[in-house]
SELUMZA-669832 format. One record per residue (C-alpha): residue in one letter; x, y, z. Coordinates in Angstrom, 2 decimals. Layout:
REC residuo       X       Y       Z
REC       a       X       Y       Z
...
//
This chain:
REC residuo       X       Y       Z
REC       x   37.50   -3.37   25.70
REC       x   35.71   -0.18   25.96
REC       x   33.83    0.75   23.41
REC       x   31.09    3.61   22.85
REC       x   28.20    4.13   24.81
REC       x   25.28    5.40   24.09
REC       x   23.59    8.07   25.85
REC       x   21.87    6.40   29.35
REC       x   18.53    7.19   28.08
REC       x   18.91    5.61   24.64
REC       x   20.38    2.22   26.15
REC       x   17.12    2.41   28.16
REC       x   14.79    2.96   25.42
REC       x   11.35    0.58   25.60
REC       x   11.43   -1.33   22.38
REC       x    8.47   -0.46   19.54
REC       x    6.73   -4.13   18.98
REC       x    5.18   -4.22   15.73
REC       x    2.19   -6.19   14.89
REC       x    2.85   -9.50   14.33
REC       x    3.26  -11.31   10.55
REC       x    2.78  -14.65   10.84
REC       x    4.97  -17.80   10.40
REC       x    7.21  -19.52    7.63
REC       x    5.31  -22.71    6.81
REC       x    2.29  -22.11    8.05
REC       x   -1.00  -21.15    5.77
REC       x   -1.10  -16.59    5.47
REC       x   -2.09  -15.70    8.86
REC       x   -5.92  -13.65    9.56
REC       x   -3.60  -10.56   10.73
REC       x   -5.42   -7.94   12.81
REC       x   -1.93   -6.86   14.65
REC       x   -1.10   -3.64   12.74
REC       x   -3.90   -1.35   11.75
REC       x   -3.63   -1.31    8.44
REC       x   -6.43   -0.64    6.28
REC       x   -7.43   -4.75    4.63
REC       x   -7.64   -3.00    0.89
REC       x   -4.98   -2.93   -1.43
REC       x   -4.35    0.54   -3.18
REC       x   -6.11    2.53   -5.27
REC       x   -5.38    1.19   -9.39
REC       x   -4.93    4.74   -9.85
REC       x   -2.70    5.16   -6.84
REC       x   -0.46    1.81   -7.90
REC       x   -0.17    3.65  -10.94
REC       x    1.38    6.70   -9.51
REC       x    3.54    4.39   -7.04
REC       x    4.90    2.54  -10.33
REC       x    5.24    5.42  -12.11
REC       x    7.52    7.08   -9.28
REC       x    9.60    4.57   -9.43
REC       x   10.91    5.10  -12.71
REC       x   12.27    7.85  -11.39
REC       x   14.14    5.96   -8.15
REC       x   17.40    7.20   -9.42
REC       x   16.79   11.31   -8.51
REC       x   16.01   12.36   -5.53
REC       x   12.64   13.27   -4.29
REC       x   11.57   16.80   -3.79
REC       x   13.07   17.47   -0.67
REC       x   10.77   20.11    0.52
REC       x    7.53   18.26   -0.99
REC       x    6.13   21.48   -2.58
REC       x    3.40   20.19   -4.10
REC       x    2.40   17.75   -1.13
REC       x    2.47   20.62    1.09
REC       x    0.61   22.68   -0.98
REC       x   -2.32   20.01   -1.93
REC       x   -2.48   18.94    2.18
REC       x   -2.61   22.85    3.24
REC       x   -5.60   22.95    0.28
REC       x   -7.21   20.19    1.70
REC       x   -6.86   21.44    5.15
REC       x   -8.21   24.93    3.99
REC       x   -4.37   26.36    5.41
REC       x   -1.32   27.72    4.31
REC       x    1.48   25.76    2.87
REC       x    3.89   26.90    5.85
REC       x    1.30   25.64    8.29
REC       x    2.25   22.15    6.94
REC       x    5.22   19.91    8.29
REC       x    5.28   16.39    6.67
REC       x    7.38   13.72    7.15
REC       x    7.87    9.88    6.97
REC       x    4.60    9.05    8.35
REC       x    3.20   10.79   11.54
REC       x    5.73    8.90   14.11
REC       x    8.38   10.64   12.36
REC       x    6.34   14.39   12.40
REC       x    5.57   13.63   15.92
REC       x    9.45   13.30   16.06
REC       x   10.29   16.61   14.72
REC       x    7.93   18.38   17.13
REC       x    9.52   16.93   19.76
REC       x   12.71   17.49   18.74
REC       x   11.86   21.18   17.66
REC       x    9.98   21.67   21.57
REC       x   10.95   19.36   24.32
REC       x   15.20   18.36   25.11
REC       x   16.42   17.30   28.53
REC       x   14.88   18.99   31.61
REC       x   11.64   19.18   29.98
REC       x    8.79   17.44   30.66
REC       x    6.10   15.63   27.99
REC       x    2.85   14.66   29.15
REC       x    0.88   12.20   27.42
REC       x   -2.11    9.24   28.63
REC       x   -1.03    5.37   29.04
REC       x   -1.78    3.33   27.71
REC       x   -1.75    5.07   24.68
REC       x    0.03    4.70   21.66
REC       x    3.50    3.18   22.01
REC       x    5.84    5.22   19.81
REC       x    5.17    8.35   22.67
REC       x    7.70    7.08   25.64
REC       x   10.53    6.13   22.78
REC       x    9.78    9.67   20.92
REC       x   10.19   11.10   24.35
REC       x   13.30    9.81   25.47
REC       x   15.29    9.94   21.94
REC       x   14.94   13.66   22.48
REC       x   16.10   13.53   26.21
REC       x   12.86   14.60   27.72
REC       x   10.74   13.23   30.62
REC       x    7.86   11.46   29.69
REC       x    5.00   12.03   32.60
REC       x    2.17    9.19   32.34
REC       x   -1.45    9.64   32.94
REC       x   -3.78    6.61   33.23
REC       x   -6.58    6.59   31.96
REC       x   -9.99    6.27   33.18
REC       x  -11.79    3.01   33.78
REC       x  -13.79    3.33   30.64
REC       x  -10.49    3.40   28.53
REC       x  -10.51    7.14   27.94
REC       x   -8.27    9.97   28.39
REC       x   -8.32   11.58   31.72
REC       x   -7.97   15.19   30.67
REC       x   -8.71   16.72   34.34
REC       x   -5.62   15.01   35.48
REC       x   -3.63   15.79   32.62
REC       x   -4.27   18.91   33.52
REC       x   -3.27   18.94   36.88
REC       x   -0.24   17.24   36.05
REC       x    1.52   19.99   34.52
REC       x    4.25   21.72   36.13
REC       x    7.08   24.47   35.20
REC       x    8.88   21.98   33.38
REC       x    6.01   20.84   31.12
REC       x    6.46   21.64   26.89
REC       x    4.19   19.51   25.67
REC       x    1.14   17.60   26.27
REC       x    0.05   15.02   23.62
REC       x   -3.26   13.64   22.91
REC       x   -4.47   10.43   21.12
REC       x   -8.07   10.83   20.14
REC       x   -9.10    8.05   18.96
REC       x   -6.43    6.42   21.59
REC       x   -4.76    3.89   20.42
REC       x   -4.99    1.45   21.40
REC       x   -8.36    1.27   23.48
REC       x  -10.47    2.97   20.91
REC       x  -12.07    5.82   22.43
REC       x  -12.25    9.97   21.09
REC       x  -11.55   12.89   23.10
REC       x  -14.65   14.79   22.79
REC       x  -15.24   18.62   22.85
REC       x  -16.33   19.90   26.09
REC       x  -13.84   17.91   27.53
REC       x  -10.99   19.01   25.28
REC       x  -12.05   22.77   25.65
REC       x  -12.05   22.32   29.59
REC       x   -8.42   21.35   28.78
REC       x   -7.16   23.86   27.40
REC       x   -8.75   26.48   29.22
REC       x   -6.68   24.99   32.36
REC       x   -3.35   24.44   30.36
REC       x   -0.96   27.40   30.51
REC       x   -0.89   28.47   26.48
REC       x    2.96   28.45   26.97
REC       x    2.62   24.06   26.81
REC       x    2.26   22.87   23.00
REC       x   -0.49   20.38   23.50
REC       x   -0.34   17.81   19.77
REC       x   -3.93   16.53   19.25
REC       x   -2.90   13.12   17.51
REC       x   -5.63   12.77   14.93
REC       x   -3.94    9.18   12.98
REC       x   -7.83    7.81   13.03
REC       x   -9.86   10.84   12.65
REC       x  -11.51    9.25    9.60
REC       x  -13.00    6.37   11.43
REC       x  -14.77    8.67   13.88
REC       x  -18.32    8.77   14.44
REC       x  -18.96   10.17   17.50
REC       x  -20.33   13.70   17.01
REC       x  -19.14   14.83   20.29
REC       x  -15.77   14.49   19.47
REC       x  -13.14   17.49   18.83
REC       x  -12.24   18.23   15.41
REC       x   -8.75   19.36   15.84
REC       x   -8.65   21.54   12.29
REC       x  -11.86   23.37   13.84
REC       x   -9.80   23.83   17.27
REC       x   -6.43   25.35   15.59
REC       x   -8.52   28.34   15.07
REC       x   -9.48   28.94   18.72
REC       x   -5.74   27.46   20.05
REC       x   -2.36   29.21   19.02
REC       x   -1.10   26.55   20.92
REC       x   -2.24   23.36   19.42
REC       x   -0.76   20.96   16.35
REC       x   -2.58   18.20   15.12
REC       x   -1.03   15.75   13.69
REC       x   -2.58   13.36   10.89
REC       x   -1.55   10.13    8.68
REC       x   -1.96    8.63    5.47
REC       x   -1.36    5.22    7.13
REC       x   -5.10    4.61    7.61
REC       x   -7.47    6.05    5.75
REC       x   -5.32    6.35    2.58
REC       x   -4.04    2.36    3.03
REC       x   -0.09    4.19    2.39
REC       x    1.18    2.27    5.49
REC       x    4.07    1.34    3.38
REC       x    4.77    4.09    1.83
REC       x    5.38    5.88    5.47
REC       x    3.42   10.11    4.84
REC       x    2.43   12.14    7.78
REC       x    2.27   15.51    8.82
REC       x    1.74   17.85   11.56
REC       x   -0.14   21.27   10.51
REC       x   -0.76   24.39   12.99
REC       x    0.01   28.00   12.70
REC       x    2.52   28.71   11.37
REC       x    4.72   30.17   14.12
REC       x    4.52   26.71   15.53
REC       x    5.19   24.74   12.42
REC       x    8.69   26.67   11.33
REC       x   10.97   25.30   14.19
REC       x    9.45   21.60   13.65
REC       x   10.05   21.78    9.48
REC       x   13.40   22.55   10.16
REC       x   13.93   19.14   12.24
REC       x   12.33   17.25    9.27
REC       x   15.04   14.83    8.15
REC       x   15.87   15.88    4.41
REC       x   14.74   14.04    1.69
REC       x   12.40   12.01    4.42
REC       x    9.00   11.51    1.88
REC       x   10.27    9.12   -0.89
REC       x    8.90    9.94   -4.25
REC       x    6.44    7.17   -4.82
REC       x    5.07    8.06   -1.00
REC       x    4.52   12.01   -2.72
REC       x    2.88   10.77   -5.39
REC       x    1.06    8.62   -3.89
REC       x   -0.55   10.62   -1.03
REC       x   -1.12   12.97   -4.02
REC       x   -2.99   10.86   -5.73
REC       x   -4.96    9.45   -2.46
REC       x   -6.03   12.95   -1.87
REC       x   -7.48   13.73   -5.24
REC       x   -9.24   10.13   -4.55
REC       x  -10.44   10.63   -1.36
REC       x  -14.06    9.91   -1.81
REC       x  -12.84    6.66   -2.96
REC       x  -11.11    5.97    0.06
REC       x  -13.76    7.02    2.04
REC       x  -15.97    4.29    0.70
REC       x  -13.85    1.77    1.84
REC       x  -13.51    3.90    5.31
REC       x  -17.61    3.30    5.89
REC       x  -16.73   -0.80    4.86
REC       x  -13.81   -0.95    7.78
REC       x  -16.83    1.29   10.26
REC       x  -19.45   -0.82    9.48
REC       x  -17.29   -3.91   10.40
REC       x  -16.31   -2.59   13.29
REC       x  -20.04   -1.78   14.82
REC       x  -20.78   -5.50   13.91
REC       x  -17.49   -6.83   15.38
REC       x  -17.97   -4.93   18.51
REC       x  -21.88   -5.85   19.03
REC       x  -20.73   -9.42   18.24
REC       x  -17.63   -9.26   21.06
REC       x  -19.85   -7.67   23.78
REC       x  -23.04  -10.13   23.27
REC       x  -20.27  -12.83   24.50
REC       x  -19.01  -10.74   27.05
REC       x  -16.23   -9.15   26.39
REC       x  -16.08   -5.47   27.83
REC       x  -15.01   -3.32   24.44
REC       x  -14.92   -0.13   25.10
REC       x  -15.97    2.86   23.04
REC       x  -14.37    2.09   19.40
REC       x  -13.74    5.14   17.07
REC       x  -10.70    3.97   15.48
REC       x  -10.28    0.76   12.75
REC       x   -9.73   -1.31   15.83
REC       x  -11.55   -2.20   18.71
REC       x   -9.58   -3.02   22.39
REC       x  -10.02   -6.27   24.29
REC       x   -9.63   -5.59   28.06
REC       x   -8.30   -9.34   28.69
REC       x   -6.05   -8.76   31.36
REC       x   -3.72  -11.25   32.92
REC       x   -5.21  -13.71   30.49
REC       x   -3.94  -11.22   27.26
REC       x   -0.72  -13.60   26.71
REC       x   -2.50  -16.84   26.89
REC       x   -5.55  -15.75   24.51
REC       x   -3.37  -14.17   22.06
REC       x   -0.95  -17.36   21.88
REC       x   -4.07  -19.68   21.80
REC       x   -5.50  -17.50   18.67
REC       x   -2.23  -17.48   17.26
REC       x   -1.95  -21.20   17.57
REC       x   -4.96  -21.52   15.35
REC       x   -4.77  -22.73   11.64
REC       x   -4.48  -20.40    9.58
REC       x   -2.95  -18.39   12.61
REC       x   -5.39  -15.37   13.83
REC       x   -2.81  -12.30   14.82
REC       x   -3.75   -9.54   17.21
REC       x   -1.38   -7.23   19.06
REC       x   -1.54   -8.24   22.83
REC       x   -0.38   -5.45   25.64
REC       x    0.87   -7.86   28.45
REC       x   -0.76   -7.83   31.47
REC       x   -3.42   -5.12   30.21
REC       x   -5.44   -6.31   26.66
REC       x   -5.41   -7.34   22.93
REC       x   -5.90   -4.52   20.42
REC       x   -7.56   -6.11   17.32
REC       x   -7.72   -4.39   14.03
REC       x  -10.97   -4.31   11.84
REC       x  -10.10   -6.37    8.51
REC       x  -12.13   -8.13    5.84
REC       x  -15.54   -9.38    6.83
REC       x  -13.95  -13.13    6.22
REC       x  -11.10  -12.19    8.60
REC       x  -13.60  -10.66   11.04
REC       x  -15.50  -13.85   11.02
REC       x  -12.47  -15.57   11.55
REC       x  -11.60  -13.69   14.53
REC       x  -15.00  -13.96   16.10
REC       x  -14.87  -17.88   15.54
REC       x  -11.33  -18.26   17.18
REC       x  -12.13  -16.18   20.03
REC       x  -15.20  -18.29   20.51
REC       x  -13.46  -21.25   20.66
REC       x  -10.57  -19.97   22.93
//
């Protein structure tokens, strides 16, 4: 029987792996798979998530006024140099969708963060790889060098997920200087909360010197909305009209605008817990290289475990544990372990010392 196909480079689409949840049966896993933030909302955010939902039966605002309005304040730009949408994956989508089709060509590092070769291909481009460097960081001179007439756009993860490291500032402005102004380059800024690294490039400081940049940001991480799925994209806004008109109507629910309304009125708040999940991380990472593990530079809520062809075997030995320890394993390459509770770091630390 024949029925439809998709197109060739759908059907050959590399499959998004989430973090791993655990087991029915089994006591609540220690889960450091998904980097999620290990604090439950905000009461004042719940609040505005229940309240929302009384409301479940209209639609949301589909143009998000008021979010766009509150993240341009926050931002210190315009409204129309905002484009949000179900999280940053999906605003990541739209620019793609809005600036790279079939012929074209999107550069980007690997390993980096999965969602860029399936965001890629859905829109029919190329994606063009660039390692990166031994110490787990973006190799920007090559990047560089890899561009060629059919190049759009280049995208950056800084901190990369999921090795951990920021692209810094010299570096970054070296970039750009070689990139022809005619490629968007997206500085993807999901952790830039989590930084500490003073050398690194703050991408709202860089829109100013770069008519060709985006940056793209979350409320994922820093703001613990995960669920709620709120991201946005922000640039000039030349750049920013084509992408808002690829944002999927209706695509930020009204319990995710409320709450990322709320979260940005609370933001000191959140930062507070931001400086818990940092100060974990320095202790997690001082513990993991006293026993020898090479972790590289860590800027993000996680911190990368360069296992290698052991990766599979570790992660199902600290999955085997009881209750099961979850990190998100890259086959063949190293485990990327999210920064939770100082209980579930501890709990980490003691299964990897006994695997």
């Amino acid at each position: 029987m024949n029925l439809p196909r998709p197109r060739p480079a759908i059907a050959a689409l590399p499959a998004y792996v989430p973090g791993a949840r655990g087991e029915a049966g089994r006591l609540p896993p220690v889960k450091l798979s998904s980097n999620e933030t290990p604090y439950p909302p905000l009461p004042s955010v719940a609040a505005a998530i229940a309240g929302a939902g009384e409301i479940a039966h209209r639609y949301p605002d589909m143009f998000a006024v008021e979010l766009h309005e509150r993240i341009a304040e926050h931002l210190g730009l315009s409204a129309t140099s905002v484009a949000a949408g179900g999280g940053s994956v999906a605003a990541l989508q739209h620019v793609l969708q809005a600036y790279a089709g079939l012929g074209d060509e999107v550069i980007f590092p690997w390993r980096s963060f999965e969602a860029y070769p399936i965001l890629t291909a859905v829109t029919g481009a190329t994606p063009v790889t660039v390692p990166l460097t031994a110490d787990a960081r973006h190799d920007l001179e090559a990047m560089a060098a890899a561009v060629t007439d059919a190049t759009r756009v280049m995208l950056l993860c800084s901190p990369n997920n999921p090795t951990g490291p920021s692209v810094r500032l010299e570096e970054f402005e070296r970039l750009m200087a070689a990139v022809p102004r005619r490629v968007l380059v997206v500085l993807d800024e999901a952790y830039v909360e989590f930084v500490r690294d003073d050398a690194t490039v703050d991408g709202l400081a860089a829109l100013e010197r770069h008519p060709n940049l985006l940056i793209a940001r979350t409320f994922s991480k820093a703001y613990g909305l995960a669920g709620l799925r709120v991201g946005y994209v922000a640039g000039s806004e030349s750049l920013i009209a084509p992408v808002r008109a690829c944002v999927t109507p209706f695509s930020v629910s009204t319990p995710a605008q409320a709450a990322a309304l709320v979260s940005l009125g609370a933001r000191d708040e959140l930062l507070a817990r931001v400086e818990a999940v940092v100060a974990e991380r320095v202790r997690v990472a001082d513990a993991l290289r006293e026993s020898g593990w090479d972790v590289p530079d860590a800027q993000g809520n996680f911190v990368w475990l360069p296992a290698g062809e052991r990766t599979g075997a570790i992660a199902q030995a600290l999955a085997a544990e009881e209750p099961a320890v979850l990190v998100r394993p890259f086959a063949g390459e190293g485990m990327r372990v999210t920064i939770g509770t100082r209980a579930e770091n501890d709990a980490l630390l003691a299964a990897l010392a006994q695997v």
